[in-house]
VEXDREN-2710 file (C-alpha; in Angstrom, 1 decimal):
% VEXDREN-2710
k/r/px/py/pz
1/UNK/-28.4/20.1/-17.8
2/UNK/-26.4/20.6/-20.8
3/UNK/-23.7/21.7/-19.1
4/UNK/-23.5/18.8/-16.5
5/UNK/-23.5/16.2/-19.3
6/UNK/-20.9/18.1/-21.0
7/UNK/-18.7/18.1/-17.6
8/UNK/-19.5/14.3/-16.8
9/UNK/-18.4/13.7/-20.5
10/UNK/-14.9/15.3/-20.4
11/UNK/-14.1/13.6/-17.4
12/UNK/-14.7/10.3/-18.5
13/UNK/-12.8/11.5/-22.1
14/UNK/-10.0/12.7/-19.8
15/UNK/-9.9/9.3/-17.5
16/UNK/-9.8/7.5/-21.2
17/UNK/-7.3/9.7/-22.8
18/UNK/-4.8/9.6/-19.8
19/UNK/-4.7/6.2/-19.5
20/UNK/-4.3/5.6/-23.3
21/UNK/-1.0/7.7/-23.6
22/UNK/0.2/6.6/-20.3
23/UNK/-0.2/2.8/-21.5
24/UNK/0.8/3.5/-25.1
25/UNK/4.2/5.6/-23.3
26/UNK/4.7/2.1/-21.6
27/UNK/4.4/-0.2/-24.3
28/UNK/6.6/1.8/-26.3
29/UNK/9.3/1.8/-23.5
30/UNK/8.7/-1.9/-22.6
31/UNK/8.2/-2.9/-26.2
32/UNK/5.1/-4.9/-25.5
33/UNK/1.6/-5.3/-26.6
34/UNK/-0.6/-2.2/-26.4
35/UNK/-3.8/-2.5/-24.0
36/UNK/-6.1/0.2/-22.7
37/UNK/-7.6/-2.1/-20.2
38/UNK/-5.8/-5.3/-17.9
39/UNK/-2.5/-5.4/-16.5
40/UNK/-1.5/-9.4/-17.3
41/UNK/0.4/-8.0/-20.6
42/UNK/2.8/-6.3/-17.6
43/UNK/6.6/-7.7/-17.2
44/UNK/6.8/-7.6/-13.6
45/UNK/4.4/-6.8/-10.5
46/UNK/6.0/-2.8/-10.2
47/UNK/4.5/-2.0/-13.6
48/UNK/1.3/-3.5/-12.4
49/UNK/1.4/-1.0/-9.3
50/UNK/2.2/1.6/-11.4
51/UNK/-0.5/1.6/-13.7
52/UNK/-3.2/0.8/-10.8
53/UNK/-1.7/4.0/-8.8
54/UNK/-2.0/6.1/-11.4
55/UNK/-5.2/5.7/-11.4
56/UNK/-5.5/7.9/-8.7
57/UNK/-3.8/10.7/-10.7
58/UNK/-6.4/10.5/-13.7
59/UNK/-9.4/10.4/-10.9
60/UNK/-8.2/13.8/-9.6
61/UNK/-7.6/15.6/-12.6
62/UNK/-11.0/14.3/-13.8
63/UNK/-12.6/15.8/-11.0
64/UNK/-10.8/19.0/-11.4
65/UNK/-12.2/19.4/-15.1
66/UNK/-15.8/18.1/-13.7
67/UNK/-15.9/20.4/-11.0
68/UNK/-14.1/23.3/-13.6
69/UNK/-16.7/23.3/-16.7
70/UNK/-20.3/21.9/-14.1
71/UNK/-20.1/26.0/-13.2
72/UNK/-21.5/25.3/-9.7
73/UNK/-20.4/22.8/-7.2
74/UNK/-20.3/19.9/-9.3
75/UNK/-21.1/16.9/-6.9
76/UNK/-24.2/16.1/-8.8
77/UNK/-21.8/15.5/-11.7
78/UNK/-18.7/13.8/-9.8
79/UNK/-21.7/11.3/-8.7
80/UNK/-22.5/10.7/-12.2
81/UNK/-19.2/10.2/-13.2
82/UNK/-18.6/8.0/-10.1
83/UNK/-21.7/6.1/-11.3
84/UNK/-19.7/5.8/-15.2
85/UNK/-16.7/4.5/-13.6
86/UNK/-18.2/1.8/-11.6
87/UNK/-20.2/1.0/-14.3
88/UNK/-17.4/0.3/-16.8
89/UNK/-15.1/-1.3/-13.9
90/UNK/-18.4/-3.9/-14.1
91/UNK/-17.5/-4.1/-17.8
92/UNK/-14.2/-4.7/-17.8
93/UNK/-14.4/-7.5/-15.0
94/UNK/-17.2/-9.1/-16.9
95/UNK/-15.4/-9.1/-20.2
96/UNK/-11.8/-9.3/-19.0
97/UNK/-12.3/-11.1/-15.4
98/UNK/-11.0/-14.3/-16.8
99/UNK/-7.6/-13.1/-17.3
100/UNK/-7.0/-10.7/-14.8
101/UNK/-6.9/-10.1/-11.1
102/UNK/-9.4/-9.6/-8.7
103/UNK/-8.0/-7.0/-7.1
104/UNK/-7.2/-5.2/-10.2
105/UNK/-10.4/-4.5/-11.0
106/UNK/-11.5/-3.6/-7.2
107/UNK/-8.4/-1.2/-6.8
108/UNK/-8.5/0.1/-10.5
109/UNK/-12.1/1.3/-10.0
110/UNK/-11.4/2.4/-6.3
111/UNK/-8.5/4.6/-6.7
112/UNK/-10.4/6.4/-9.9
113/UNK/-13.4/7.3/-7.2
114/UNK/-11.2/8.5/-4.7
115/UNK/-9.0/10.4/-6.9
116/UNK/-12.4/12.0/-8.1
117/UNK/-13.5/13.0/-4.2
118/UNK/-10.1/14.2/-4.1
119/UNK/-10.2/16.4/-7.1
120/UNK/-13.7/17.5/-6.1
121/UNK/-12.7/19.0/-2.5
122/UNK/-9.3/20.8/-3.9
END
């Protein structure tokens, strides 16, 4: 049990942490206003697709480390992680849906669960 909370918790600290330094890394490049969350701050639409895409890269290595430290199979975990992610992608389109796209919250959220299935069957 332990072990399985301690596995859906470093995936979601991973998910956070990579997107921090990759948004931070593009603010400093861009010289623009630092945001962990929303993509309206972006200059141009190919920034937008970047960040969104990447997405798919912090989903798989989160589902790596979930399926590395849950010890057995992990899919009870990736579901609980899955569950976190959807939960927070409500969140953010709740408190930030105003001022972003529609599609960026349905993609964002998206690409993070398939990157996780992904991670989970390598």
């Amino acid at each position: 049990m332990i072990r399985a909370l301690v596995a859906i918790l470093m995936g979601q600290i991973t998910i956070v942490l990579l997107n921090g330094i990759i948004r931070m890394a593009i603010g400093v490049y861009l010289d623009i206003e630092f945001s962990l969350s929303g993509i309206s701050y972006l200059p141009g639409f190919i920034w937008e697709v970047i960040i969104v895409g990447l997405s798919l890269l912090y989903g798989f290595i989160a589902g790596i480390i979930v399926c590395l430290l849950s010890g057995g199979n992990g899919r009870a975990e990736i579901l609980g992680l899955t569950l976190i992610i959807a939960g927070v992608g409500l969140f953010d389109f709740y408190y930030i849906g105003a001022s972003e796209p529609l599609w960026y919250f349905l993609i964002n959220s998206g690409l993070l669960i398939a990157g996780l299935f992904l991670g989970y069957r390598s």
